[in-house]
N, C-alpha and C positions, 0 to 999 in steps of 0.2 A: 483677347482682342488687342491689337498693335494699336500703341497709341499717337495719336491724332496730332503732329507737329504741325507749328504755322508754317515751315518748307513743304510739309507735305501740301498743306490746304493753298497756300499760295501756287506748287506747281501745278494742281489738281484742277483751280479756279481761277485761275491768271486770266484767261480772256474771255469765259461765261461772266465773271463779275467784272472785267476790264478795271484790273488792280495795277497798280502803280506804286512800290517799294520807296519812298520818300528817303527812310536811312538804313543803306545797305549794311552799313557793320551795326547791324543788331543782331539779337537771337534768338536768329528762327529754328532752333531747337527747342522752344517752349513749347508745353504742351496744352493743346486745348481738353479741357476736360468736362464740358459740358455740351449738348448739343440745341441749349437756350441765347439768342442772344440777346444782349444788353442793352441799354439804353442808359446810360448816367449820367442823365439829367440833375438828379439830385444830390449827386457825390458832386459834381460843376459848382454848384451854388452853396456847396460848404457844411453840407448832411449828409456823410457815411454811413450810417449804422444800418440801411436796409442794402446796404452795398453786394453781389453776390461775385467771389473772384473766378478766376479761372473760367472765364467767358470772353468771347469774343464782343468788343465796345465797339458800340457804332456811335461815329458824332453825328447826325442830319444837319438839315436848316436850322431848325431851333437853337441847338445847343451852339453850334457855330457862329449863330448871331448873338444868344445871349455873352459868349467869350468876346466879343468885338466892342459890345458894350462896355465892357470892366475899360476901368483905367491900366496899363499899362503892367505897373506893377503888382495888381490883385492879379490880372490873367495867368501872368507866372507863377502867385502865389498858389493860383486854382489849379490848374493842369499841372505843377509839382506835386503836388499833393495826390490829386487824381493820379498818377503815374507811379505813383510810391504803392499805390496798393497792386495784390497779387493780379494781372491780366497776363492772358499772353499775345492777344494784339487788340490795335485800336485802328478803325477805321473811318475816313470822314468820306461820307457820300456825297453826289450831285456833282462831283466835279468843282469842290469849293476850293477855296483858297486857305490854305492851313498859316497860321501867325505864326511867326517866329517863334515866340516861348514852346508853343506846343511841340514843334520840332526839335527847339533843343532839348525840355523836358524828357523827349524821345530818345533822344541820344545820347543822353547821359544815361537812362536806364537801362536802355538797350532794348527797348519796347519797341517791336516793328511796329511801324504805321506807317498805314496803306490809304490808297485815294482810290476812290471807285466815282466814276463817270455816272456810274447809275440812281437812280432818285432813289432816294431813300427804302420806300417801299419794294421796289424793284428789285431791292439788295436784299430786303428782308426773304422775297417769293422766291430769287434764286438761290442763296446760301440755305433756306432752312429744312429745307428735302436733304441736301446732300449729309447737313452734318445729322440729319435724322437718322439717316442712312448708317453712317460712318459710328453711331452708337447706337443702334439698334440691336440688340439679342442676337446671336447668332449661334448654329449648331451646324452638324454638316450628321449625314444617314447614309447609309449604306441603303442602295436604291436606285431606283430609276423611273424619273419625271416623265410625264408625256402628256401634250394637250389633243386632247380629246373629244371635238366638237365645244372648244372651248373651255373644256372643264380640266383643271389639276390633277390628275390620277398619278399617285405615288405608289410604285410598285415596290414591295418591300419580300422578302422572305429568305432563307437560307441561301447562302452561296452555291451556284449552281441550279438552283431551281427552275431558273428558262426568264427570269427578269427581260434580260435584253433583248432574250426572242420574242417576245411578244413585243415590246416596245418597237420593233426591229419588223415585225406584220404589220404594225398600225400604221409606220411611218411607211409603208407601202403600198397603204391603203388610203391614204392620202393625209396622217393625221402629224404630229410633230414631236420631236423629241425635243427636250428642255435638258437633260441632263442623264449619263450613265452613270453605275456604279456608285458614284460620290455623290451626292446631292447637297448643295450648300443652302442651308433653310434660315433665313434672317425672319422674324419677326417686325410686321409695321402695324404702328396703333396698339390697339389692345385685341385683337384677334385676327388678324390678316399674314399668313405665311405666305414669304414669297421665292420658290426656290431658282434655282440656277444651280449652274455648273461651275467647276475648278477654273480659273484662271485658265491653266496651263493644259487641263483637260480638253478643253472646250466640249466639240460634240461627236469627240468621237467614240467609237463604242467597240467592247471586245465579245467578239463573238465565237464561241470555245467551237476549235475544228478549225479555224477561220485566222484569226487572229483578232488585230486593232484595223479597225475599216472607219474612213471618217465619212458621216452618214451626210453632211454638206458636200461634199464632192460627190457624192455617187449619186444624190437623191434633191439636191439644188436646194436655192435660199429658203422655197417654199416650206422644206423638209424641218426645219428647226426652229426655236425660239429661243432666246436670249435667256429669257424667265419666266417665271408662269406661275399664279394664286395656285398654291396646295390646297385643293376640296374637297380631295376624299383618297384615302391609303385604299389601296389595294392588296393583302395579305395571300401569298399567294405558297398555299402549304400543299404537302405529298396529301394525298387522299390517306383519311385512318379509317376503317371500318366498325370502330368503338368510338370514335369520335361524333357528337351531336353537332349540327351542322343547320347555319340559319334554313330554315323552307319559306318564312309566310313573308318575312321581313317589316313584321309590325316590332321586334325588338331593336335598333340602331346601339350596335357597338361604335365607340369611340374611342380613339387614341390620343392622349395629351403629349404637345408637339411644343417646348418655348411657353410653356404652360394656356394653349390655346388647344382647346380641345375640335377635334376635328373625324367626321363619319369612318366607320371603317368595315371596310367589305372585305371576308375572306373569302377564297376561292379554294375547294380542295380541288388537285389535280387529277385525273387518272386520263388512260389510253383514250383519245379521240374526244376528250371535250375540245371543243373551241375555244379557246381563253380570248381569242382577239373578239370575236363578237360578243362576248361576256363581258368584255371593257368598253366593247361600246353601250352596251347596254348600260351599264354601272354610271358612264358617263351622262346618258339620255332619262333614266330613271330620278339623277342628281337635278339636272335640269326640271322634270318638271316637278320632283319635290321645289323646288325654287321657284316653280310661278303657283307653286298653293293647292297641286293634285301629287296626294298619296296614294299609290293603287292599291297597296295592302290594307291602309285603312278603309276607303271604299270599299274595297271589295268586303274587307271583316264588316262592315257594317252593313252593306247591304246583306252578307247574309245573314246579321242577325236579325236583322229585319225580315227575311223571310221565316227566321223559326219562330217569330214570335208569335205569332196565332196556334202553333204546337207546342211551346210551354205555357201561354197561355190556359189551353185544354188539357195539359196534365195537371195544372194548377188548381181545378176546378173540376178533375174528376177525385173525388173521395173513397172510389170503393177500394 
């Protein structure tokens, strides 16, 4: 993972946070290295030791008023002090007015500090997704995403095997691709994958005989998504004849993805299956496992329910 500079996060966030660079020769080569921000309320008032560095410091209202409060000379001794520990930026919300010490403090250390127009809270709801974001897990697969009546269907299997033709049916049947070949997989929370495409790939897709065709130009905005929750792997193998092969679908294989385990359907191939209607199916199947109807257990149970009156009666014949 490329790390996280306040030049990055400042050009990144310059006018979602409406930041304002107070003292330009600082060093915003610093690196942030946590995706928690801060509050040092308590390092202000002359108690470090629950102190955490290398976080981005927010001053609010409070903290801003309680520094107005000090005499003179305590304020410089407080925000000297607070500025000598390890941060790599400080920011005062609400559009406040910053004192003096605190600036020069700033610029002797060469700690960027930034003004944000935004009330406090407002700063916390827009900063804390991004820098989630920017330290979240990430892997990248060999594969190819597509939504699917809503659902994440990652197509996985040997080079070759027809990934993007099928992706390449669905997005013609009116469904969307999210990403070819490369599949970039970030992890949000503690089980939520969220895939996308390359940067520089975007959405376009190669299609062998054919070449590189970019599937928004030919097939319009409708055709594509930016990103899309991974729900379910699609495995998608040559047919083996000695190979055992799900029928009932009361067993659910899983694949662990960023350590977030997630359903997985294989599909063997041969002459004249239909794999596009098989992924929608895969896709519709997911869904109403999700509002709480399993047809395979239904079904295994209702008919055990019908054999039960004939094991019952073998049970209770003795001869």
């Amino acid at each position: 993972m490329t790390p996280l500079t306040v030049e990055e996060f400042f050009r990144s966030k310059r006018e979602p946070l409406q930041l304002e660079l107070l003292n330009p020769d600082c060093a915003l080569e610093r690196v942030i290295e946590s995706p928690t921000i801060s509050n040092p309320g308590l390092v202000l008032t002359g108690y470090p030791p629950r102190y955490t560095g290398r976080r981005v410091q927010v001053l609010g209202e409070t903290e801003m008023e309680y520094l107005a409060s000090l005499p003179d000379g305590d304020m410089r001794t407080r925000v000297e002090a607070f500025l000598e520990l390890d941060m790599p930026a400080v920011v005062v919300t609400k559009g406040q007015e910053v004192p003096v010490p605190l600036l020069d403090a700033a610029c002797k250390r060469r700690v960027p500090l930034f003004r944000s127009q935004l009330k406090t809270g407002d700063f916390y709801r827009r900063l804390q997704p991004y820098l989630e974001e920017a330290f979240a897990p990430t892997t990248t697969m060999h594969g190819s995403l597509a939504d699917v009546y809503g659902v994440g269907l990652l197509y996985v299997g040997r080079s070759g095997i027809g990934k993007s033709e099928c992706v390449l049916d669905l997005v013609e049947r009116g469904h969307r691709l999210v990403a070819d070949d490369v599949v970039r997989i970030t992890r949000r929370g503690n089980d939520i994958l969220i895939g996308r495409a390359l940067d520089l790939q975007g959405h376009h897709m190669e299609i062998r005989g054919i070449g590189i065709v970019d599937i928004r130009a030919l097939f319009g905005i409708r055709a594509i998504r930016q990103q899309k929750r991974i729900e379910v792997v699609v495995q998608l193998e040559d047919w083996d004849t000695e190979a055992t092969y799900n029928r009932t679908g009361l067993v659910v294989e899983k694949v662990e993805v960023l350590g977030v385990e997630i359903p997985k359907v294989v599909v063997p191939l041969n002459p004249g299956k239909n794999i596009t209607v098989v992924s929608e199916v895969v896709a519709m199947d997911h869904l109403l496992k999700y509002a709480g109807t399993h047809s395979a257990e239904l079904f295994d149970r209702r008919l055990r329910e019908a054999m039960q009156p004939v094991r019952d009666y073998l049970e209770e014949d003795y001869e």
